[in-house]
C-alpha positions in Angstrom: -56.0 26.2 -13.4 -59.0 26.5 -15.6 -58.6 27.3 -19.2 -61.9 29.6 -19.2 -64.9 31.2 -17.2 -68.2 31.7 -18.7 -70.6 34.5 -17.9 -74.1 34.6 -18.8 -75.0 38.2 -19.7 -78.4 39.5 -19.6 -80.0 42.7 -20.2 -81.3 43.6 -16.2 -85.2 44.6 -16.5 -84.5 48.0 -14.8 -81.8 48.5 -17.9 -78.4 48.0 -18.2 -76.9 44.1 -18.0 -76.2 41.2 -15.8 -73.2 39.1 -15.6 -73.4 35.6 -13.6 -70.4 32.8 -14.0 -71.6 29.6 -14.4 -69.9 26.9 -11.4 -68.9 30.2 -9.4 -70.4 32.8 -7.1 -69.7 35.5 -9.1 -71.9 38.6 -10.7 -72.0 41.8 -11.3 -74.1 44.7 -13.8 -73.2 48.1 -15.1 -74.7 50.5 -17.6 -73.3 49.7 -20.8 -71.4 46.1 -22.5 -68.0 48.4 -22.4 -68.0 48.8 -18.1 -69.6 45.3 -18.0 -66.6 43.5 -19.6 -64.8 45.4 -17.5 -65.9 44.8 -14.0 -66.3 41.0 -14.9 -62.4 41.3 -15.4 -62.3 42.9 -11.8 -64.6 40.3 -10.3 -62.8 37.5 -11.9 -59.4 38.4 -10.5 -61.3 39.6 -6.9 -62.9 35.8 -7.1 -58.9 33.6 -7.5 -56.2 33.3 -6.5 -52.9 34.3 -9.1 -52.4 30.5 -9.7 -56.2 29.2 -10.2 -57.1 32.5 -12.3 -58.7 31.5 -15.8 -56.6 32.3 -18.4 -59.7 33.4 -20.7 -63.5 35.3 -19.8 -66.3 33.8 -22.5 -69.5 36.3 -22.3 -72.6 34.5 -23.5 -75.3 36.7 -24.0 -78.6 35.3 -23.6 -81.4 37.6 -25.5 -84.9 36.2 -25.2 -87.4 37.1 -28.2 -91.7 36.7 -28.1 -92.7 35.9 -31.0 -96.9 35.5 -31.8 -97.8 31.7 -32.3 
């Protein structure tokens, strides 16, 4: 069992965010931060089994900024 799972969270073009594991096939989106913790909960627990479930979800969220040179 792994201790954690890390999502990179990204704000989606279109609006909203993106959530995508890192060493997994999982992602998901919603609206808001609030539904997307939520269905990255679901999609973790959809993704193992009860016995190789993480015991811990880290969100890292990745914000790019322009600045003039």
């Amino acid at each position: 069992m792994q201790k954690e799972i890390i999502f990179l969270v990204e704000e989606a073009p279109e609006g909203g965010y993106t959530a995508k594991a890192l060493g997994h096939c999982i992602c998901t989106e919603a609206d808001s931060v609030a539904k997307l913790k939520k269905r990255v909960q679901e999609a973790t627990r959809c993704h193992f089994e009860a016995e190789e479930k993480p015991r811990y979800i880290r969100l890292r969220v990745v914000k790019d900024q322009v600045i003039p040179v």
